[in-house]
ZALONU-306454 format. One record per residue (C-alpha): residue number from 1; residue in three letters; x, y, z. Coordinates in nm, 3 decimals. Layout:
BEGIN
<NUM; ALA; <X; Y; Z>>
...
//
This chain:
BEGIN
<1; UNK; <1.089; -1.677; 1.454>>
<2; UNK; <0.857; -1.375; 1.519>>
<3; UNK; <1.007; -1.103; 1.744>>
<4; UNK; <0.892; -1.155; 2.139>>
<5; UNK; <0.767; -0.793; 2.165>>
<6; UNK; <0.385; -0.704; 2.012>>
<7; UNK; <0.550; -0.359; 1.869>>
<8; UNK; <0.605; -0.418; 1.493>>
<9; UNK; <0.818; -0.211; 1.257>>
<10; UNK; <0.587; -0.157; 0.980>>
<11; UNK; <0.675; -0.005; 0.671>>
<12; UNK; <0.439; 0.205; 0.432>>
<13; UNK; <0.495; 0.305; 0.112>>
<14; UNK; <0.261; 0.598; -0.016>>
<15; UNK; <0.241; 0.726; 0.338>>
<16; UNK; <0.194; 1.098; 0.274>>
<17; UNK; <-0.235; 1.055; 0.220>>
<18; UNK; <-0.511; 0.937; 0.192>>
<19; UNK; <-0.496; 0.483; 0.315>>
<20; UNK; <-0.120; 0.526; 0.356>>
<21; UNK; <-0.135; 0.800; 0.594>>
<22; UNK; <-0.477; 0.678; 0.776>>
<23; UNK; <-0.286; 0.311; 0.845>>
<24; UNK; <0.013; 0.487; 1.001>>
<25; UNK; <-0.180; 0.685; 1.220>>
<26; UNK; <-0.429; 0.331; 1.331>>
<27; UNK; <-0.107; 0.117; 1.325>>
<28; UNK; <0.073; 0.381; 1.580>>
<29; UNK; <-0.223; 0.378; 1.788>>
<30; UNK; <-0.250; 0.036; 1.815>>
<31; UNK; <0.163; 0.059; 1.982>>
<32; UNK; <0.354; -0.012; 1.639>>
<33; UNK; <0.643; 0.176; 1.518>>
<34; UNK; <0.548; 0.328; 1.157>>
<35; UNK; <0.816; 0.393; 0.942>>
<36; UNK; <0.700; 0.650; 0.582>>
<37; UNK; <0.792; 0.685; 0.298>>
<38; UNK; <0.625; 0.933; 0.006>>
<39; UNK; <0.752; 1.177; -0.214>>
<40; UNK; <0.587; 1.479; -0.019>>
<41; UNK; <0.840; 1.493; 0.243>>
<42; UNK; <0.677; 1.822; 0.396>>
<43; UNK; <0.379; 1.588; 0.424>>
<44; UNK; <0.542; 1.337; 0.594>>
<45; UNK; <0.728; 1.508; 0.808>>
<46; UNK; <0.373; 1.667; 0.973>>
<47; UNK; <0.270; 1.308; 0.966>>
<48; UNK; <0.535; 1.216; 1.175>>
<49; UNK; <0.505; 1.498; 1.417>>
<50; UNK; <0.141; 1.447; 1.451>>
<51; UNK; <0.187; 1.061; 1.533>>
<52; UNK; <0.467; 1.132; 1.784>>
<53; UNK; <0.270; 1.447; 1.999>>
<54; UNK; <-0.019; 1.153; 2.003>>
<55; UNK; <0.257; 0.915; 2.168>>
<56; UNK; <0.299; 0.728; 1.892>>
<57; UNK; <0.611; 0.596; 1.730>>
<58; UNK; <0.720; 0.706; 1.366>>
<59; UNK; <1.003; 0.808; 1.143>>
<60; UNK; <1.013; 0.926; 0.772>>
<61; UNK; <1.210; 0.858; 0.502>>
<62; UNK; <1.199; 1.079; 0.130>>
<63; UNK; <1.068; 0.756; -0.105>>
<64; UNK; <0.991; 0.738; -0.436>>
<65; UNK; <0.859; 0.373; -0.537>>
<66; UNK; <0.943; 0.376; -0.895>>
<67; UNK; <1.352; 0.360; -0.775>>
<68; UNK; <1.449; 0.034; -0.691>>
<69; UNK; <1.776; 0.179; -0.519>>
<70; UNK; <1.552; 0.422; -0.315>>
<71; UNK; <1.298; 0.152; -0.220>>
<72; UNK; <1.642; -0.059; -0.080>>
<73; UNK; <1.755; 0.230; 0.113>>
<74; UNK; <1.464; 0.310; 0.251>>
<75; UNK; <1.424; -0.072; 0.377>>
<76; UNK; <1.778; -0.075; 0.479>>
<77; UNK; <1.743; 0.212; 0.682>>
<78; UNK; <1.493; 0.048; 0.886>>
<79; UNK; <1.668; -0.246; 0.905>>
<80; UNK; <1.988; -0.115; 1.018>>
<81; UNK; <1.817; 0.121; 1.324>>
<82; UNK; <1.567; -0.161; 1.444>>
<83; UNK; <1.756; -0.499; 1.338>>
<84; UNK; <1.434; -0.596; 1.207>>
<85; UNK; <1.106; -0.552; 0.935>>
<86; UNK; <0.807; -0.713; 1.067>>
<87; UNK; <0.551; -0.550; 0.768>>
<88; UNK; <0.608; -0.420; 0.416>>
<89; UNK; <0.241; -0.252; 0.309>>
<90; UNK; <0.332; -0.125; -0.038>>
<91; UNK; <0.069; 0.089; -0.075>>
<92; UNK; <0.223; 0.363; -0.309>>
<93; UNK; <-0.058; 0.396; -0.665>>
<94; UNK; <-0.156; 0.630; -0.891>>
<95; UNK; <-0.487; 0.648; -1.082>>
<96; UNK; <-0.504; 0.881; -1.386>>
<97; UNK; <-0.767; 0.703; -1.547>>
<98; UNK; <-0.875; 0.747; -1.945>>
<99; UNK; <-1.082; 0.540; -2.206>>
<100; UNK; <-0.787; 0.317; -2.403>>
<101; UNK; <-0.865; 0.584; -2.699>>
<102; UNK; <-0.738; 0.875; -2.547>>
<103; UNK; <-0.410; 0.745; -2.604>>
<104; UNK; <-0.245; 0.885; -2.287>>
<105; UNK; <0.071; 0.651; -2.266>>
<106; UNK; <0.247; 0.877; -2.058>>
<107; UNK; <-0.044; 0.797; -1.763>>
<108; UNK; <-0.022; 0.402; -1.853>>
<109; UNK; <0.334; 0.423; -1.822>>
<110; UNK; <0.307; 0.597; -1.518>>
<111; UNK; <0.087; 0.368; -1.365>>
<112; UNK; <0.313; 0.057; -1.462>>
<113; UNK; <0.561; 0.204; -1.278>>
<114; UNK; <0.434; 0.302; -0.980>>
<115; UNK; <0.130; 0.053; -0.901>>
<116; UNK; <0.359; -0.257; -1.085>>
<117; UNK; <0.728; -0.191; -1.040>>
<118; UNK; <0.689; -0.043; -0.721>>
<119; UNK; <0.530; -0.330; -0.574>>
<120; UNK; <0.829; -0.552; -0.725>>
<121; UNK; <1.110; -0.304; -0.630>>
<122; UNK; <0.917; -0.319; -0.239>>
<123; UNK; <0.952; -0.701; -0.271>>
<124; UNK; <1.298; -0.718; -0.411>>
<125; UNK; <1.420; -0.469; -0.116>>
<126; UNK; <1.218; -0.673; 0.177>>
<127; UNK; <1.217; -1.015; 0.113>>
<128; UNK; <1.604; -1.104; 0.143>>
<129; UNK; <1.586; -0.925; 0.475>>
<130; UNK; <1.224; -1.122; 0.549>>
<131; UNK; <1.408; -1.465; 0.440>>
<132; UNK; <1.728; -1.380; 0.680>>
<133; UNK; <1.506; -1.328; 0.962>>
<134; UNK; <1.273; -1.595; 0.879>>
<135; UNK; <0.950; -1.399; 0.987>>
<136; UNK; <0.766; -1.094; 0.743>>
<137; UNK; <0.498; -1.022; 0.605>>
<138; UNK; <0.383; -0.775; 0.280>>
<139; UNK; <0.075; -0.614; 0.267>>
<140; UNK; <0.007; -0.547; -0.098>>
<141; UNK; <-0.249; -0.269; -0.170>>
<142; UNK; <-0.459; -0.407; -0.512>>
<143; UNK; <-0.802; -0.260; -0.565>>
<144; UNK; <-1.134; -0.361; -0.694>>
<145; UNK; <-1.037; -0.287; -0.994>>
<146; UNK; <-0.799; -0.664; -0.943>>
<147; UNK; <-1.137; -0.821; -0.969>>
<148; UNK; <-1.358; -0.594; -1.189>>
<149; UNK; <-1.315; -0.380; -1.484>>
<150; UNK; <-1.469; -0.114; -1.592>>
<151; UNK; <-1.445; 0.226; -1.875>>
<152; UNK; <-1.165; 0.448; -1.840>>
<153; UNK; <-0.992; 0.208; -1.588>>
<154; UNK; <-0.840; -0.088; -1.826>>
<155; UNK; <-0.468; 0.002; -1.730>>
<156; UNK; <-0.530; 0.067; -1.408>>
<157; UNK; <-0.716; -0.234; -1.331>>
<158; UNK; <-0.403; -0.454; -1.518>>
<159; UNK; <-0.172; -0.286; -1.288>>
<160; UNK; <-0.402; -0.391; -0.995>>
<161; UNK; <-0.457; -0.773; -1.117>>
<162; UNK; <-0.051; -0.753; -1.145>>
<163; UNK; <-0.078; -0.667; -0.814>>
<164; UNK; <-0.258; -0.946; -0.690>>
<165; UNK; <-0.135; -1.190; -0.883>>
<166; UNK; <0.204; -1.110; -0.797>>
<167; UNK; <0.093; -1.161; -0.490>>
<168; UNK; <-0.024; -1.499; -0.464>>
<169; UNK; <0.246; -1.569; -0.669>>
<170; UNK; <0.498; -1.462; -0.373>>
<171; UNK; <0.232; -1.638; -0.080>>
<172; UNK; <0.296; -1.955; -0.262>>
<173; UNK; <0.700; -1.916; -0.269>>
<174; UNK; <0.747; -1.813; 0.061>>
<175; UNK; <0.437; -1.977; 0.261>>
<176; UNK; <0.585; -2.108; 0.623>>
<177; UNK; <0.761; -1.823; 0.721>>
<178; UNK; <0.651; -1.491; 0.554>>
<179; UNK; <0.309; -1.380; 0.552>>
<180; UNK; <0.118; -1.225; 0.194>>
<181; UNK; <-0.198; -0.993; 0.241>>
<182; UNK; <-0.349; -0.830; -0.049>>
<183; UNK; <-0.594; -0.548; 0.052>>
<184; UNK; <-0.848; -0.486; -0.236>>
<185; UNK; <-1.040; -0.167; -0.139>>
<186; UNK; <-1.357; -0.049; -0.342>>
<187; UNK; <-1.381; 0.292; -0.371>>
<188; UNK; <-1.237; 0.482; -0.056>>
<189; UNK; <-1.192; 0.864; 0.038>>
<190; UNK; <-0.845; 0.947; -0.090>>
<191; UNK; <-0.634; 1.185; -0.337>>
<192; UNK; <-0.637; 0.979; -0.659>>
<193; UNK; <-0.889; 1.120; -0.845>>
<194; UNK; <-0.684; 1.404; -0.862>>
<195; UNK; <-0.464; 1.259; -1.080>>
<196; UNK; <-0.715; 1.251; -1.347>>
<197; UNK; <-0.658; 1.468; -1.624>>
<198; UNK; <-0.875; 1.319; -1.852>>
<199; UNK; <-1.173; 1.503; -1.855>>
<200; UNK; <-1.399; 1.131; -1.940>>
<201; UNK; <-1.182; 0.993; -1.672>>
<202; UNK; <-1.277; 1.236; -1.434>>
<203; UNK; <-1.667; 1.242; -1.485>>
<204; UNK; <-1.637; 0.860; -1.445>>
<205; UNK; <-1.479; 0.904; -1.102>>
<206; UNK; <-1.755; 1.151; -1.003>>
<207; UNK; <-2.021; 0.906; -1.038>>
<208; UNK; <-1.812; 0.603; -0.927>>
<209; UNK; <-1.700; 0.844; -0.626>>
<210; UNK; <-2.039; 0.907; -0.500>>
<211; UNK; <-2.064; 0.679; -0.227>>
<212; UNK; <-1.733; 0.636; -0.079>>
<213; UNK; <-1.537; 0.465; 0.296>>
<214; UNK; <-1.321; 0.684; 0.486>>
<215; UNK; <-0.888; 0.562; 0.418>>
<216; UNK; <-0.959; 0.474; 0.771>>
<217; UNK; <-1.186; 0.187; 0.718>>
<218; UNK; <-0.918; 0.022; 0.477>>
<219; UNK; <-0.647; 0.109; 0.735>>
<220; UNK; <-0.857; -0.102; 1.001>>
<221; UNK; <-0.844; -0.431; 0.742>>
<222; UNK; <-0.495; -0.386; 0.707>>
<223; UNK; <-0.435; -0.331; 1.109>>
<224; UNK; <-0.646; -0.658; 1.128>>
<225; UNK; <-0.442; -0.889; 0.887>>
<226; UNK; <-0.105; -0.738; 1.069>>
<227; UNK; <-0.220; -0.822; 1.411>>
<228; UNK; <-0.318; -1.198; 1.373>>
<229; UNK; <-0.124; -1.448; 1.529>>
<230; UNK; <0.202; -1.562; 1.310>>
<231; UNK; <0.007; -1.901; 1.214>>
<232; UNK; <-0.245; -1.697; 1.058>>
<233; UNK; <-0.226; -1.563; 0.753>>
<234; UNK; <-0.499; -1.347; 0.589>>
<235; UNK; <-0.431; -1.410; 0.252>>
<236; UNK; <-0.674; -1.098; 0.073>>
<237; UNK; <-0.942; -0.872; 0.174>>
<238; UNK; <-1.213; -0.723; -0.034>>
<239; UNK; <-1.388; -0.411; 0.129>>
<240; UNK; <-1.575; -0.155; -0.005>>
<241; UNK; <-1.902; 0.063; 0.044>>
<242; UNK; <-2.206; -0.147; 0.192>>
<243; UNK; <-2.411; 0.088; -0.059>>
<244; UNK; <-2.232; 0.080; -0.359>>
<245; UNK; <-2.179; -0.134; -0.607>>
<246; UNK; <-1.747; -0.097; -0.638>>
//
């Protein structure tokens, strides 16, 4: 049974930029309380302070996705001040992208962990809690690149199909009581191109990168599938540039 109050504790993952950070500040506007998590504490912590001089409600936690313990504290935190999580958006990714024959496993591995595992570890830490409470939902942060592939961005777009096929895999488990949105943005204003140390990667981004929607625009579609009533559950969103073609 959902809580009686409209205020939602709302967990994001990836909080310190870019969609992460524009979703806190939308979903504190809108009278939910944000709880962050990000490596970049220092970023966080302005984050926080920014959201709370605004009058919103927010507290931050030092995260780092690709530690399943970490990911259960940081859940467990939550849990134990507010007795509840309403929303899990695991929206932590990384995108060092590279043609297959540069050979840069350390960036594939990378991305496995953090776009893959720390998806799964957000799941693992959430959905016993979810299940006890028998109300949740898990906003899932895939890309385009779940639905289209293109140079340079093979491993990346695997980690992103994982993504949402993980997802649909866990809507189907746990449909009746526990919500599953998967948020597929084109491309969006944000840090990950800077990730990109391949210098092919990076002229690919460029081009790709040339017409681009604000972190805002994706934190509106994920304020929108948080909001609807409990019986409604918006399943995946797709939204990207009206001018581009990603």
């Amino acid at each position: 049974m959902t809580p009686s109050t409209s205020q939602k504790v709302v967990l994001i993952t990836g909080a310190s930029s870019g969609i992460g950070a524009a979703t806190a500040k939308l979903l504190a506007e809108r009278g939910h309380h944000v709880v962050l998590g990000a490596r970049r504490t220092e970023r966080l912590k302005g984050l926080t302070e920014n959201i709370q001089a605004a009058g919103g409600s927010a507290e931050y936690h030092p995260l780092d996705v690709t530690d399943a313990e970490q990911v259960r504290a940081f859940v467990d935190a939550a849990h134990s001040r507010h007795g509840r999580v309403d929303v899990l958006v695991n929206n932590a990714g990384v995108m060092p992208l590279s043609k297959l024959e540069a050979l840069r496993l350390d960036e594939w591995n990378r991305m496995i962990d953090v776009n893959v595992r720390g998806v799964l570890h957000g799941i693992a830490a959430a959905l016993p809690v979810m299940r006890a409470q028998h109300y949740g939902q898990f906003v899932n942060v895939a890309s385009i690149g779940a639905h289209q592939v293109s140079p340079t961005a093979a491993v990346y777009c695997a980690t992103k199909y994982a993504v949402w096929a993980v997802s649909e895999g866990l809507r189907q488990e746990v449909g009746g009581d526990i919500r599953v949105t998967t948020i597929c943005p084109g491309v969006t204003e944000s840090e990950l191109a800077e990730s990109i140390s391949d210098p092919v990667g990076r002229e690919e981004m460029r081009t790709y990168r040339s017409v681009a929607i604000p972190a805002s625009s994706v934190g509106a579609a994920i304020a929108f599938a948080i909001d609807q009533p409990a019986e409604v559950d918006v399943n995946e969103i797709i939204v990207r540039p009206t001018a581009g073609y990603a």
